[in-house]
N, C-alpha and C positions, 0 to 999 in steps of 0.2 A: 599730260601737258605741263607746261615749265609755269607756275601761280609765279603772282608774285613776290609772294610770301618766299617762297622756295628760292625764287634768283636774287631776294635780298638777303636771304640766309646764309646762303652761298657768295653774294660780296662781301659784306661784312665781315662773316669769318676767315674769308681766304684774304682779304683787305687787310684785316686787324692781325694776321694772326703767319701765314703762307708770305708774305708781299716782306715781312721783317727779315723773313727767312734767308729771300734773293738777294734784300738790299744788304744784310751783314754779311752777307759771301763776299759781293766785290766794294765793301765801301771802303776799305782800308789798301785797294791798290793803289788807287790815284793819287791819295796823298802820303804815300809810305816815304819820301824820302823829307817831307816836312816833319813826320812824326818821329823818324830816327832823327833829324835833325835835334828836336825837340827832346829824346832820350837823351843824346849828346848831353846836351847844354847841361840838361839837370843834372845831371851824373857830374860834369866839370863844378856844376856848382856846390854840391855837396863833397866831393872827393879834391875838389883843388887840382883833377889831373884827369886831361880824356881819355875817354871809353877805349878797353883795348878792341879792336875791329874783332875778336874773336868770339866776345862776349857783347857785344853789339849785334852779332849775326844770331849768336844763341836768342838772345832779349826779341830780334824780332818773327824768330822763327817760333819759338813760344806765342808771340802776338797773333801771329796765323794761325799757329796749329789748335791752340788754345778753341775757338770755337767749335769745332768738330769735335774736339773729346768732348766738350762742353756736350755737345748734341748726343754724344754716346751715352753720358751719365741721362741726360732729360730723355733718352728710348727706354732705360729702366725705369723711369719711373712712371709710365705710361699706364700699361695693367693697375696697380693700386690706385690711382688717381681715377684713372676713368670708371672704374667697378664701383666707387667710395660716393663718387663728387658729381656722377652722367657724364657726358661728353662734354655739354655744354659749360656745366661748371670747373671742369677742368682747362679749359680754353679762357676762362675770366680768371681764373686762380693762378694762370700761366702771363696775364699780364702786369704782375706783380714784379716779375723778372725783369720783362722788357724795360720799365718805368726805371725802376733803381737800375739800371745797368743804363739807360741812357742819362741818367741823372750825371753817375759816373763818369762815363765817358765826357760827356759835356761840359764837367767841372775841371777835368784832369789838366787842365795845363794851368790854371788858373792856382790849382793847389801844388804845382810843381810834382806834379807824380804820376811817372810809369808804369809802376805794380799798378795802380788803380784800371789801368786800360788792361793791363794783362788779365786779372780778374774780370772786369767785366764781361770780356772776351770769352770767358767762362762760365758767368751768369749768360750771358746771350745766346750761348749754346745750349747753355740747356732749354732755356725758352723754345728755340728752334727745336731741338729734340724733339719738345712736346708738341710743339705745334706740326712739324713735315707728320707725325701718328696721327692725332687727334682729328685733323681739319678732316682728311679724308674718311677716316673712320665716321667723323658724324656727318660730313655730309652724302656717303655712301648707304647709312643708314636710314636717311630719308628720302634718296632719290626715287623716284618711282622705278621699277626695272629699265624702262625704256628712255631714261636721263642717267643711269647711273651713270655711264663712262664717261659721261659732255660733263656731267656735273663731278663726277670723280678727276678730272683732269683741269678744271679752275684753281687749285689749290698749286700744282706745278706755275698754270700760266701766270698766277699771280707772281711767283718766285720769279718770274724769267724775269713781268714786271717790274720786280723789285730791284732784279740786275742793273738792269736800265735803267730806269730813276737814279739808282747812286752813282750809274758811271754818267750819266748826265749832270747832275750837281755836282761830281767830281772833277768835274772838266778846270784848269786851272783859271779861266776864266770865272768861273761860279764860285767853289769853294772847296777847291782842292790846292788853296794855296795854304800860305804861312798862320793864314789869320782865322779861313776858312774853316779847317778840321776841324776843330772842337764841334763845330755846329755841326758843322754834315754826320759825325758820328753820335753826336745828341738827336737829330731829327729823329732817331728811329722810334723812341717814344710815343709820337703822333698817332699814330695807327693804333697802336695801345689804348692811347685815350678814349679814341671812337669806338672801340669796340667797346669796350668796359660799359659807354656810356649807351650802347643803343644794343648791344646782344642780350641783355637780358629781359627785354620783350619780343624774342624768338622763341619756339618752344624747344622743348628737351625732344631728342632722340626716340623715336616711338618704340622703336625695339627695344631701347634700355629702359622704357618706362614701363613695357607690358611684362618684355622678359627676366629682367632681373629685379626689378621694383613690384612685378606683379598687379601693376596698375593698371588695369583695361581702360578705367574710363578716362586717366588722363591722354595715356597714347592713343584712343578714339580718337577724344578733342584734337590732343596734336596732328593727329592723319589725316582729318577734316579739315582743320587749319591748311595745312601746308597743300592738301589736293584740292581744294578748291570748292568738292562735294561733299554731299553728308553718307554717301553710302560708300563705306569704308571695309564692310563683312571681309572681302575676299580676301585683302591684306590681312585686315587684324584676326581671320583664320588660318591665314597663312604661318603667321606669329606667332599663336596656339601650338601649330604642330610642330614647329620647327623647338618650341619652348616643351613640348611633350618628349621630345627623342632627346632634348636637349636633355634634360632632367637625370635621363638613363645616365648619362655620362657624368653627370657632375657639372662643376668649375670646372675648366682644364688651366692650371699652372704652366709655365715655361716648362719645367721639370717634365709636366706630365706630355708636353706638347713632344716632346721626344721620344718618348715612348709606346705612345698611344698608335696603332698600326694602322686605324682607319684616316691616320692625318699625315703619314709618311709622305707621299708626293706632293700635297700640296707643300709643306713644311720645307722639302726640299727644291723646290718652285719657286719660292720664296727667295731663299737663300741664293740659291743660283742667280734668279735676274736682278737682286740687289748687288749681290757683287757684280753681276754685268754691268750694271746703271753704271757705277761708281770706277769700276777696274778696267773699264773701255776706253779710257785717257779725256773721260771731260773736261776735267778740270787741268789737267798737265795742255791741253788744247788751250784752254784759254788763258794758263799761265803763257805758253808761250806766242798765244798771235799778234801780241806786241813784236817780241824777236825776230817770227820768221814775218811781218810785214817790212821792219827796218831792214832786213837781209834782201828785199823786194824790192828796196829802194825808196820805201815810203818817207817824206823827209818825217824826221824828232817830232817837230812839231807839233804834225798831221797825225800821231801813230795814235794820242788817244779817241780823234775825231774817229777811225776806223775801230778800233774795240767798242763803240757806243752804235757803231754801225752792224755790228756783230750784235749786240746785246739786241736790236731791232728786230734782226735776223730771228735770232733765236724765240721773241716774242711772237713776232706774226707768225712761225711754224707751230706752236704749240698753240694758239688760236688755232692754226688750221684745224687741227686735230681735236680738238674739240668739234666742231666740227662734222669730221670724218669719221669717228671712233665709231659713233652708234650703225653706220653704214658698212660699213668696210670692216668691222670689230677689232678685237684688242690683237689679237694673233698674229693677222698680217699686218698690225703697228707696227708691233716688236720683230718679227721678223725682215721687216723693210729697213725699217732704222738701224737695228744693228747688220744688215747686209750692207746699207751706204755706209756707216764707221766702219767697218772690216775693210774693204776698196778703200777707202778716202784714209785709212793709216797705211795700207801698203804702198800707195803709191807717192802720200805724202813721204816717206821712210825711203823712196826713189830720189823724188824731187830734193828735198833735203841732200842727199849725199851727192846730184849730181848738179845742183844749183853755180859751185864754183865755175865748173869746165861749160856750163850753159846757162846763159844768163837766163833765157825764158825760162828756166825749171822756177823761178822764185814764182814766177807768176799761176802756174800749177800747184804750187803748193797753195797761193791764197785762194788757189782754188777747191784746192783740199778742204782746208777749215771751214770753207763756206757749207760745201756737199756736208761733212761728218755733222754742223752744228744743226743741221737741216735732219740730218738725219735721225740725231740726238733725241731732240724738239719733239720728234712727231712721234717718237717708241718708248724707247729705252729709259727718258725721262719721267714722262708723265704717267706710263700705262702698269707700271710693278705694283705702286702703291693701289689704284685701283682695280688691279687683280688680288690684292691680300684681301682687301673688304669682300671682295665678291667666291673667292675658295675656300671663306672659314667660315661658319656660322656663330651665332653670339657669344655663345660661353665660350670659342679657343679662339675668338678676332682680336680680342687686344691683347692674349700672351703671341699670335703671330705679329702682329703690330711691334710689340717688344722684340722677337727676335729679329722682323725685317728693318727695323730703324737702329738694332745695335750694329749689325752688318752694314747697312748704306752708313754710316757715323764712320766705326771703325774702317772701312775702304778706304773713306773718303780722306779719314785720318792719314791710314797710311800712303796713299798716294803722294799728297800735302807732305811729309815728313821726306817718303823715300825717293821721290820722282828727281832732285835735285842731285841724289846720288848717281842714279840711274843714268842722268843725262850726259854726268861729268863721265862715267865708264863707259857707257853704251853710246854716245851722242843720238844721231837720226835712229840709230838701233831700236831705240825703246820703245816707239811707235809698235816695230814689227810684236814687241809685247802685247803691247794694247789691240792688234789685228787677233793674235790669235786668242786673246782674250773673248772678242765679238765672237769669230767663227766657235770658238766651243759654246757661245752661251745659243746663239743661233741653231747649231744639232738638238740643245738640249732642250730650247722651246718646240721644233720643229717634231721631236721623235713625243713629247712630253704633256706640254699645255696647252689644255683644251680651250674653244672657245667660250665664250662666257657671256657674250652680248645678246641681251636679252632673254636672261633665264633668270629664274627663280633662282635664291640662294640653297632653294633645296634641290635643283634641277642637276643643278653646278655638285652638289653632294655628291648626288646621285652617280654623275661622271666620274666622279673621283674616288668614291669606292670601286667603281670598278677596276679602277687602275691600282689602286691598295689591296685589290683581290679579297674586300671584306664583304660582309651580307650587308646589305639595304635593308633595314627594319621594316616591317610590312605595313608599319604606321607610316613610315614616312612616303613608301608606294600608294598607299590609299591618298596621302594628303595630295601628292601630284594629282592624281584623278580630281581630286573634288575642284579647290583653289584654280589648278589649270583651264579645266571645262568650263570652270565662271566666268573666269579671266577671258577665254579664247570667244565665250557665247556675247560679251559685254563689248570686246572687240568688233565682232559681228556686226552686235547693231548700233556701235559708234560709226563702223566703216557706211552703214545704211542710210545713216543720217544727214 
């Protein structure tokens, strides 16, 4: 059952930590042409002559890009932090970032300086790095099997949140005007504070405190805390053996995570639905649903009231899923969602080309955006990161952790970077990229990734060597029998009751 304890554990850290994530994605559209303004000036003022529009465009495409690498350096450093510092300390150790990067940002016009925003923009990436790894990792670590997905997928919904929040204060009414920015880009701090000041009366990760710490009786306490009851044997047996076979193997390193043949599928699982997430045109989707709603006839005005209506959108679908996830499992998430983005870019890549010679085509295409963001929301977004927790076991989940957050960073990078080129060559074309982007990743969940809702993380092993064609250690056969039979008898007479 979901304690307390557990659904404050999981606000606050997807609050403080998930929610920064979404707001620094979109807080910098709404008021982008106050802050090139604002580049302008300073530039006139120190150079005595304006910006050439060449280096004005580089200045702001660094300002964008700049966070996503930012998040690719903060996925390196994921593995050493969290192995060093537990999960939780590294999540308080990670708002150290946020704080001075909103400081930054919130001073910058005050100190007449755009490098300061560019660098921040870099600090804030990394913070996000650390946080889209961390959040789910620890709080996948203490879901009970039968909240992991609901609870492994508060961490995205908080991000959608966060989208929404900034394109609601960004609204040029609120403080996406002249005067506004500084603040709306300093706000992100806030969240930082709260956490700093209430996270560390949660406990540490029980896995990391038995399995790598060696600490039984504090991840007892912590198990007993977060579940509500004192008899905790079957887990913290569970933990034993999963820590016994663990042992055989080592630490597993990035280096080793390539090499090691009992982790090929998952590893490659990985990789795949991250670049699916990211390489399915989310983000080129919601650079452009400003353009193709003005192409729709939506007046200037109205265009950002509808991108806040999208971010809405986007919110209540991954609620849904939450939701859903534990019912319906991670599988046909991912395969529903990227089935609607594969349909919703082919036919928006129609509508697009044939919108001039028919006017109703604009109206199909906002219909497009709607089906893919919908689609997005419920799979593709939220359900990767909480399949990496659930297909690695302790010792190789945070070097996967590293390599699925350099992958979703870098995508996302280069999306952000090349999708501008792509439009100017390709125009509606580039869509039909992003379809067969979905349809390959779709085969390869469909032929590949197993379900995973509601199993043991040794259950999930178990699966997955088989698909690695490795042996199952016959300790880890035995641990199924014993843990499961506990688990299934305790079920029994819960269901009795």
């Amino acid at each position: 059952k979901m304690t307390f304890l557990l659904a404050m554990v999981t606000l606050i850290s997807a609050f403080g930590s998930s929610f920064q994530y979404g707001y620094n994605v979109s807080v910098i559209n709404s008021p982008a042409p106050y802050m090139q303004d604002f580049y302008n000036l300073t530039y006139m003022e120190r150079n005595k002559k304006p910006m050439e529009s060449n280096f004005q465009t580089l200045l702001w495409s660094l300002t964008v890009s700049m966070f996503p690498l930012g998040g690719f350096f903060g996925s390196l450093m994921v593995g050493p932090l969290v192995d060093k510092c537990g999960r939780k300390g590294t999540l308080l150790i990670n708002n150290a970032f946020s704080l001075v990067a909103a400081i930054l940002m919130g001073t910058s016009e005050v100190a007449k300086t755009f490098e300061v925003i560019i660098l921040s923009r870099v600090i804030m990436g990394i913070y996000a790095g650390l946080a889209s790894n961390v959040v789910p990792m620890y709080l996948g670590e203490m879901s009970p099997r039968n909240l992991r997905g609901a609870v492994g997928i508060m961490p995205q919904l908080f991000i959608t949140i966060g989208i929404l929040v900034a394109q609601i204060l960004g609204l040029n009414s609120i403080l996406g005007n002249v005067k506004g920015w500084p603040v709306l880009l300093g706000l992100t701090g806030i969240p930082s504070l709260i956490q700093l000041l209430i996270l560390p009366f949660f406990p540490e990760s029980p896995r990391y405190l038995l399995i790598q710490k060696g600490n039984e009786e504090q991840a007892r306490q912590a198990l007993q805390k977060l579940r509500g009851w004192d008899d905790v044997d079957d887990e913290i047996e569970e933990m034993r053996q999963e820590d016994r076979s663990e042992k055989e193997e080592g630490h597993i390193s990035v280096f080793n995570l390539f090499t090691v043949r009992g982790l090929r599928w998952q590893l490659i699982s990985t990789i795949v639905m991250m670049m699916g997430q990211q390489l399915s045109g989310i983000n080129a989707v919601f650079y452009y649903a400003d353009r193709i709603f003005l192409s729709a006839g939506v007046h200037k005005n109205s265009v950002q009231y509808v991108t806040v209506s999208i971010g809405a959108i986007n919110v209540v679908m991954t609620l849904l899923a939450v939701f859903i996830v534990e019912s319906l499992g991670r599988r046909i998430l991912l395969l529903a969602g990227f089935g609607m983005c594969c349909a919703s870019c082919a036919v928006l890549t129609l509508a697009l080309n044939l919108q001039t010679t028919l006017s109703w085509m604009s109206y199909i295409s906002i219909v497009c955006v709607i089906i893919y963001i919908i689609g997005h929301a419920t799979g593709p977004s939220p359900i990767p990161f909480v399949m990496i927790t659930e297909m690695f076991l302790q010792s190789s989940r945070p070097a996967a952790f590293m390599v699925g957050g350099s992958v979703h960073w870098l995508c996302n990078f280069t999306v952000g970077l090349v999708f501008l080129y792509m439009e100017a060559g390709l125009g509606a074309y580039s869509f039909l990229i992003f379809c067969a982007v979905c349809l390959v990743t779709i085969v390869y969940i469909f032929i590949i990734v197993p379900e995973t809702k509601n199993k043991t993380f040794m259950e999930i092993n178990r699966i997955m060597a088989k698909r690695n064609k490795v042996e199952f250690q016959p300790e880890k056969e035995e641990l199924k029998t014993v843990p499961g039979e506990q688990a299934g008898k305790r079920d029994v007479s819960q269901s009795q009751l």
